[in-house]
C-alpha positions as CSV (number, residue, x, y, z in Angstrom):
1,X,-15.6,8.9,8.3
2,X,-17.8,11.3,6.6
3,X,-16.8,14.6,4.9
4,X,-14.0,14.5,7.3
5,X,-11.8,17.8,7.3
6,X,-9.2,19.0,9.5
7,X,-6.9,22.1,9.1
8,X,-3.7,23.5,11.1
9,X,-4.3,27.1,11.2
10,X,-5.1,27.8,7.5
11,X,-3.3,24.9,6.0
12,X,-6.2,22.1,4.6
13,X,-4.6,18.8,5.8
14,X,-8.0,16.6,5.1
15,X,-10.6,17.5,2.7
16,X,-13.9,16.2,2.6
17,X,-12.4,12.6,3.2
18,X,-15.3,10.0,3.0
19,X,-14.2,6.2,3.9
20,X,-16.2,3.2,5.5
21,X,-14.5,0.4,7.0
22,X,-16.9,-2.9,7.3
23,X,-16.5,-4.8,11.0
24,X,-13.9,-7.1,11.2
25,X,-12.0,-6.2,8.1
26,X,-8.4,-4.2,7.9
27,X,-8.1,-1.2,5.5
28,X,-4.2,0.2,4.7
29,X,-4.2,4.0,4.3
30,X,-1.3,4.3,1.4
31,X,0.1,7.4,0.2
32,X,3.1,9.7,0.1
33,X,4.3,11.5,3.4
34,X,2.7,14.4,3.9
35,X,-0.6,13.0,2.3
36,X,-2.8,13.6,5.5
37,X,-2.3,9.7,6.4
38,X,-1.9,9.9,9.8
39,X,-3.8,13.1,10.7
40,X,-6.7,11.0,9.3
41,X,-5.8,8.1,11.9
42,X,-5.5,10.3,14.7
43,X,-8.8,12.0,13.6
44,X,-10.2,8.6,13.9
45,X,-8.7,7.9,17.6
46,X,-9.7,11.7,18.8
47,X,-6.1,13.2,19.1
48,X,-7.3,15.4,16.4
49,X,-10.5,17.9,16.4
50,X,-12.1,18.2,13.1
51,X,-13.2,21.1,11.7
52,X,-16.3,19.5,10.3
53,X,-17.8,16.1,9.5
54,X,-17.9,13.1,11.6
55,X,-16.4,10.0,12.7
56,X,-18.7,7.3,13.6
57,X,-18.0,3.6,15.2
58,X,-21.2,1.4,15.0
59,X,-24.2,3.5,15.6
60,X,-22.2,5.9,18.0
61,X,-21.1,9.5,16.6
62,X,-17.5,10.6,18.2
63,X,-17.1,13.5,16.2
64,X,-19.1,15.6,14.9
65,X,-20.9,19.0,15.1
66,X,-20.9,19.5,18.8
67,X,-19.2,16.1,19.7
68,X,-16.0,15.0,20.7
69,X,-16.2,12.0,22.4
70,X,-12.6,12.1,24.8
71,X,-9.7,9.3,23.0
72,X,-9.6,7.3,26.0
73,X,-13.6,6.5,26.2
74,X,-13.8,5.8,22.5
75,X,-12.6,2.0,23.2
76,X,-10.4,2.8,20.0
77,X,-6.7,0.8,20.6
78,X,-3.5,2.5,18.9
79,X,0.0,1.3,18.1
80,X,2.1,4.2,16.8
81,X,5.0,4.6,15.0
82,X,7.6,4.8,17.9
83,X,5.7,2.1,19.4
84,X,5.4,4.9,22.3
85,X,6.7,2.4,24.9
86,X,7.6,3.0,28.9
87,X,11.5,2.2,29.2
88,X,10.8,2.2,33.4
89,X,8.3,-0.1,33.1
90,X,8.3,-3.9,32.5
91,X,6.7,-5.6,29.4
92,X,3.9,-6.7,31.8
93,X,3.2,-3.3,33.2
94,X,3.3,-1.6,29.7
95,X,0.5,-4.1,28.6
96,X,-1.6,-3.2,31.3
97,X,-1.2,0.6,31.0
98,X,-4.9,1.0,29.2
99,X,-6.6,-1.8,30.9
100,X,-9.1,-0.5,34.0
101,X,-7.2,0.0,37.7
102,X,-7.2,-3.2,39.2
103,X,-7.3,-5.9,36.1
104,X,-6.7,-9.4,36.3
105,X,-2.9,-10.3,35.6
106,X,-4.6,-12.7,33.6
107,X,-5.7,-10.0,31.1
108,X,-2.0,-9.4,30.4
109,X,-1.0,-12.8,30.1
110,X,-4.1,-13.2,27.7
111,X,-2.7,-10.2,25.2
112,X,0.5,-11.3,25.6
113,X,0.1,-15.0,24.5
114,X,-1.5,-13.1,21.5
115,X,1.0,-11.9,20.3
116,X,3.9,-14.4,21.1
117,X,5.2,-13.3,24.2
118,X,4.5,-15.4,26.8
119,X,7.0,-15.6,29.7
120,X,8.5,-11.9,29.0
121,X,6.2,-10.0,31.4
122,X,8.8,-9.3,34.1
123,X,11.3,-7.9,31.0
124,X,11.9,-4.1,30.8
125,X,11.1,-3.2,26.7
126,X,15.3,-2.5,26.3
127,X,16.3,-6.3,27.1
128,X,13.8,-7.2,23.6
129,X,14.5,-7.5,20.0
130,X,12.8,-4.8,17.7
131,X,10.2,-6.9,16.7
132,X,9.3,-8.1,20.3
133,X,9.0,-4.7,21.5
134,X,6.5,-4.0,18.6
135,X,4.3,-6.5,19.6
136,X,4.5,-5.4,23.2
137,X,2.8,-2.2,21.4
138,X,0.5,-4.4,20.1
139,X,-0.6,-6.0,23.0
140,X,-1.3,-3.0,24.8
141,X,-3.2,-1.9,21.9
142,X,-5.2,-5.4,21.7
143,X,-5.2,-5.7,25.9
144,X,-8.9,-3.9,26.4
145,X,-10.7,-5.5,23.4
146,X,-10.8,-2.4,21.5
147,X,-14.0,-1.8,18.9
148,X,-11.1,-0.7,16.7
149,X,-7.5,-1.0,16.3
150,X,-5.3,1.7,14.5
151,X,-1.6,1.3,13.1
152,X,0.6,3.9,12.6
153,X,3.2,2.8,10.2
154,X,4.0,-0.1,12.8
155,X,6.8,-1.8,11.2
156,X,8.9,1.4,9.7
157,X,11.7,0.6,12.6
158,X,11.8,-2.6,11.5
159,X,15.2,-4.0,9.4
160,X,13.8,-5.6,6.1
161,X,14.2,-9.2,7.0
162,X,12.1,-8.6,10.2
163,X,9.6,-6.4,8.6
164,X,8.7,-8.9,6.6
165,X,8.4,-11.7,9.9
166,X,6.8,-9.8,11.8
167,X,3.8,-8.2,9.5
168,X,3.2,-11.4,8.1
169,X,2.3,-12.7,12.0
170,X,0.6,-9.7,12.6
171,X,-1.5,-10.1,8.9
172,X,-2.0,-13.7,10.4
173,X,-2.8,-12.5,14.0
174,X,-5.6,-9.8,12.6
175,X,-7.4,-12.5,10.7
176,X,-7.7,-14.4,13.4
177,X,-9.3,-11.8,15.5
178,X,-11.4,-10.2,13.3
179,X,-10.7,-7.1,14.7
180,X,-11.7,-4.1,12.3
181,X,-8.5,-2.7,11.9
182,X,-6.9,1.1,9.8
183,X,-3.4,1.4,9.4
184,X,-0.8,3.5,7.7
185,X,1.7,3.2,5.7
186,X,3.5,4.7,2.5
187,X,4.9,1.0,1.4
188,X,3.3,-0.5,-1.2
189,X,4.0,-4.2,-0.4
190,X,3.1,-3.6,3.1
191,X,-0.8,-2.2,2.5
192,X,-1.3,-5.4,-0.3
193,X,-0.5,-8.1,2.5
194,X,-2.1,-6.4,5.0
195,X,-4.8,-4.8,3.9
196,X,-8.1,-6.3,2.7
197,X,-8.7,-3.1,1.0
198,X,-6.7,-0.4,0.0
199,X,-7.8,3.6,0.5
200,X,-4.9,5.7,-1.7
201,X,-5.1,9.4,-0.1
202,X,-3.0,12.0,-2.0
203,X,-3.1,15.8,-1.2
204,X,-5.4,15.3,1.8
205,X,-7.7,13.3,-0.1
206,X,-8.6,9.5,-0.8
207,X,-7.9,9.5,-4.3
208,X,-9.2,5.5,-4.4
209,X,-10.6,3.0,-2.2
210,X,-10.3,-0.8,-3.9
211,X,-9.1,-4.2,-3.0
212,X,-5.4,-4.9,-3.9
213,X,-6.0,-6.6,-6.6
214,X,-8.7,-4.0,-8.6
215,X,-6.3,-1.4,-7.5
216,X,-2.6,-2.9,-9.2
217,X,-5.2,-3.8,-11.8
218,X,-7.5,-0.2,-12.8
219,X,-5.9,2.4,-11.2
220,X,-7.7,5.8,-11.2
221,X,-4.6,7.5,-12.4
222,X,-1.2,7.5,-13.5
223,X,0.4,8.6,-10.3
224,X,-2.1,6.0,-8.3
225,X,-0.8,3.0,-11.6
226,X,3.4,4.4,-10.5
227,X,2.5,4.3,-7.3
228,X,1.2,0.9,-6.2
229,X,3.9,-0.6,-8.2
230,X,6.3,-0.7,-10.8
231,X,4.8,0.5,-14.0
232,X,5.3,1.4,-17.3
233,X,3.5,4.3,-19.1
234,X,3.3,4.1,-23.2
235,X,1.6,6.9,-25.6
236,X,-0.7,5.5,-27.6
237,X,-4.2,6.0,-30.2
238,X,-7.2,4.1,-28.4
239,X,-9.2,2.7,-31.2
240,X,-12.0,1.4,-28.8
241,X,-11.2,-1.9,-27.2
242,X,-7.7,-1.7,-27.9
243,X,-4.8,1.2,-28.4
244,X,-1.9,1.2,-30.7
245,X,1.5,1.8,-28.8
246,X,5.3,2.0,-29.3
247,X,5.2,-2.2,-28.4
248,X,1.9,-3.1,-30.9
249,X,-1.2,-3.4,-30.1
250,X,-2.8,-3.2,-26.6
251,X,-5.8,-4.5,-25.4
252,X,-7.7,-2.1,-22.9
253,X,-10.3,-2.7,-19.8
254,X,-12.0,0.2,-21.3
255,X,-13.1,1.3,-24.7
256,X,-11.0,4.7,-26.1
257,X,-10.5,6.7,-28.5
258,X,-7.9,9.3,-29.3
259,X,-4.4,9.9,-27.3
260,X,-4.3,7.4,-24.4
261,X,-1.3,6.5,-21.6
262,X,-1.4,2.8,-21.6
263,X,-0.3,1.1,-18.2
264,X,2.3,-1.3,-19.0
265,X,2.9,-3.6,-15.6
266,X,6.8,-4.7,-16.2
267,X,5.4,-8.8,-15.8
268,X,2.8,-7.8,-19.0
269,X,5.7,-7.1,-21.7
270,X,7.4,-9.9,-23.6
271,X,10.7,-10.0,-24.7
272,X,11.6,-11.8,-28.4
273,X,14.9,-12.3,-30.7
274,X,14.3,-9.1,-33.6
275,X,13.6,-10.8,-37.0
276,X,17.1,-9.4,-38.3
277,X,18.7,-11.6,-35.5
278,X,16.8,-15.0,-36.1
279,X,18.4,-14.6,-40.1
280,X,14.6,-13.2,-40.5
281,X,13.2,-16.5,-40.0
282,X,11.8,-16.1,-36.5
283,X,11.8,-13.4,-34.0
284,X,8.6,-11.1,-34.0
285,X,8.3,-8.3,-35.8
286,X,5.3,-5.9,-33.8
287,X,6.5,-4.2,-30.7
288,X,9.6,-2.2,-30.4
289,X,13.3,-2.8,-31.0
290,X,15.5,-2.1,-28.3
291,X,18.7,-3.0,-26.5
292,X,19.1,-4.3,-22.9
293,X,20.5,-2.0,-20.7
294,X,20.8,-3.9,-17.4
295,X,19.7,-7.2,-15.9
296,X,18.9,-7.3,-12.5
297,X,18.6,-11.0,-11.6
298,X,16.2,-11.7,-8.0
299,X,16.5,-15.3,-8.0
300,X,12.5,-16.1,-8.7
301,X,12.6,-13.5,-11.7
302,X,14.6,-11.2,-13.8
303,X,13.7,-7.6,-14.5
304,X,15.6,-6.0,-18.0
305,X,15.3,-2.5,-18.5
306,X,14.9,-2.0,-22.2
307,X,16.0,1.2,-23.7
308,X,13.9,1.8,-27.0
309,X,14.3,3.2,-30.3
310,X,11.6,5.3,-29.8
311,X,12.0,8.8,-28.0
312,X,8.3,9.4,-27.9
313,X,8.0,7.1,-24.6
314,X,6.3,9.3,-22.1
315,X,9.8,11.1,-22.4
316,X,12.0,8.2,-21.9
317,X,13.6,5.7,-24.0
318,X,13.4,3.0,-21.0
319,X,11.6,0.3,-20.0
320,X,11.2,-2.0,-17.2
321,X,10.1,-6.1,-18.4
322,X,10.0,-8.9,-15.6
323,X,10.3,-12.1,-17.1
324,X,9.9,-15.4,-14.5
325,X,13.1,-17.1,-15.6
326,X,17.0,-17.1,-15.0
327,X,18.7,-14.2,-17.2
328,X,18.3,-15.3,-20.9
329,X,19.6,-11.8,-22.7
330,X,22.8,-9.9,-21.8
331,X,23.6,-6.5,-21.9
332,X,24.1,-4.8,-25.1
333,X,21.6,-7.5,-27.0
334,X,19.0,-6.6,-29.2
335,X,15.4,-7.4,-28.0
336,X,11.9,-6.7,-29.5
337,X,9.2,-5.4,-26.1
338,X,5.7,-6.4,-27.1
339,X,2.6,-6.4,-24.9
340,X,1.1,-9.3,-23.9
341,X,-2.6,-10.1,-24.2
342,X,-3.7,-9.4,-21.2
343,X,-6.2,-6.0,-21.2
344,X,-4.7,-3.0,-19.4
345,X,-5.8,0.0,-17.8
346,X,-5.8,3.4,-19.8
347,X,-6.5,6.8,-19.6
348,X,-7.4,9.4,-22.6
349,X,-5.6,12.6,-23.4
350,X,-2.5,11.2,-22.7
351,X,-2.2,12.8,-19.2
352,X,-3.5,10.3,-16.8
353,X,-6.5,12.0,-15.8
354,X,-9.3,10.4,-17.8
């Protein structure tokens, strides 16, 4: 996609949206409804008419200035969000829906071993579970050998426990077919498993385009750091390679100076006994005194949220802290939240923007 834009009536819905996607590897398009997610997806499958720039596949233009190559001759495959299935028809008949007049049941059977479901051709889509009707949408999607396969939020009618199954077989499925693959969704979780990279769009615009990891790791902003996970913002005085904040000293990814909003991942803060408590023989004394507020307890971790002495705190007295261990504070006990070593994003003039 290059300076994609697309408008409805006078309303900007994509602006200027620039995004390559190598072959054979899956991109998640993650942002908040209303971002321009999907409009850019259908853009890309030609259920959408830009108003200027171009979508290209390979060499081959299918929209641009005076082209608009028709959605069913781009050899684009789509799974939408309903999953868009025929109740009339059987799971067999569904599959074949996009495949040329006259294919070889064996082309059916072929996309449906794909996916799992071998043996269910002759079922009508109501007689299957949730997930196995989602990857009848897939099959059909994956049945002609598309260039390029689109996901439209696939598993958002999904209960949790199956959600989880069933992306996980289709993360598995995708790498096995190198298939270059865009898909949307606003979950978090679901573009980092998923997706080898990640494209964050906010206000009709990609706002970053990063692996997983760089992404939880250097966010461009505050709202992008909140965003793709939990996180904790702290004023703080950057003093080049580190800042000074509320829980000590922090050290930064990036040299600054002046006000800074450190990002404080809840698994980078530490929890210690307050020197007072220890009879002033242990404890730590840098970082900020607080009280525990609640424990929430998730079997692999525990998550505390701290409230602080400190009222300056990006206008809360609260933190979150994830610590990898059973429960070892209560409510009501006194804690000191330090920062760990590990260097951290931050941006200058305490707004997020820098």
């Amino acid at each position: 996609m290059r300076d994609l834009e697309v408008a409805y009536g006078a309303e900007p819905v994509l602006q200027s949206v620039s995004l390559e996607v190598a072959a054979g590897s899956v991109v998640a398009l993650l942002g908040p409804s209303g971002c321009g997610k999907t409009t850019l997806l259908r853009a890309i499958a030609g259920l959408e008419f830009p108003a200027s720039g171009e979508v290209i596949v390979g060499d081959e233009v299918l929209s641009g200035p005076d082209v608009h190559v028709a959605p069913e001759r781009r050899h684009i495959g789509m799974v939408f969000q309903d999953w868009a299935l025929f109740p009339h028809m059987t799971v067999a008949a569904n599959v074949g829906y996009g495949l040329r007049r006259g294919a070889a049941r064996s082309e059916v059977d072929a996309a449906l071993d794909l996916v799992g479901l071998r043996g269910l051709g002759e079922r009508r889509p109501a007689t299957l579970s949730g997930g196995q009707q989602q990857r009848v949408a897939l099959a059909r999607a994956l049945a002609p050998r598309p260039s390029v396969l689109l996901l439209d939020e696939p598993f958002s009618n999904l209960d949790t426990a199956l959600r989880v199954q069933v992306r996980s077989e289709v993360a598995a499925l995708l790498g096995d077919l190198s298939i270059t693959t865009v898909f949307v969704t606003h979950d978090q979780a679901e573009a980092f498993v998923l997706g080898d990279e990640v494209a964050v769009m906010r206000d009709g615009r990609i706002v970053q385009h990063a692996s997983p990891a760089e992404l939880y790791a250097e966010p461009a902003d505050v709202e992008v750091a909140t965003f793709v996970g939990e996180a904790n913002v702290l004023p703080g005085v950057g003093r080049g390679a580190s800042a000074t904040t509320v829980c000590g000293p922090v050290a930064l990814r990036e040299a600054r100076d002046g006000p800074v909003s450190v990002l404080a991942r809840p698994e980078e803060l530490l929890l210690s006994v307050p020197p007072a408590a220890a009879g002033g023989a242990a404890g730590d004394a840098t970082g900020a005194v607080g009280v525990v507020r609640l424990v929430e307890f998730y079997g692999h971790d525990t998550v505390y949220v701290v409230e602080l002495d400190d009222p300056e705190l990006a206008g809360t007295a609260a933190v979150r802290v994830r610590v990898g261990a059973a429960p070892r504070w209560r409510r009501d006990d006194a804690v000191v939240v330090r920062h760990s070593d590990a260097p951290t994003a931050a941006w200058s003039d305490a707004g997020g923007s820098g």
